[in-house]
N, C-alpha and C positions, 0 to 999 in steps of 0.2 A: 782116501784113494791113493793109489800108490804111483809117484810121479815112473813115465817110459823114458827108455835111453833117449829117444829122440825130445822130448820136452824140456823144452827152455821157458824157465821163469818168465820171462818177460815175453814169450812168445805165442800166451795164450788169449784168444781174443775175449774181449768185454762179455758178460751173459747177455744174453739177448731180452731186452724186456718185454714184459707180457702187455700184448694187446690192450687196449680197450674193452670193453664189456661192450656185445650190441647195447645202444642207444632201447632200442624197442622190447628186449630182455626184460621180464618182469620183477622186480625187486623184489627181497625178503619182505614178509608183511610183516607189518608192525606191531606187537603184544597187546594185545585188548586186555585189559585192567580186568581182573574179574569184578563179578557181580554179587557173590556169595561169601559167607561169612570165612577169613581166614585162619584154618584149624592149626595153623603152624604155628600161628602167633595169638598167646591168650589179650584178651581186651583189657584184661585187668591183672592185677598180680592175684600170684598162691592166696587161696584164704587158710587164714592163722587157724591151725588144730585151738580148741579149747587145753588149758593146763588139765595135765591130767589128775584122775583124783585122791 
């Protein structure tokens, strides 16, 4: 932002801090763990190809 003729360094007041959240505001819910098998991640490692022949 580009300082105006009239702005002095020292002349600009504090940011104003943000409120509080209402009290009664319902919060982010929480992540429920799934229940089903995870396809991201294998259970086991690669199975080894046989040498070829």
């Amino acid at each position: 932002m580009a300082t105006q003729p009239a702005d002095n360094p020292g002349d600009t007041p504090p940011e104003t801090p943000v409120p509080p959240s209402d009290p009664n505001e319902p919060t982010a819910p929480t992540e429920i763990p799934e229940t089903g098998p995870d396809f991201d991640r294998p259970e086991r490692g690669p199975v080894e190809l046989p040498p070829p022949d």
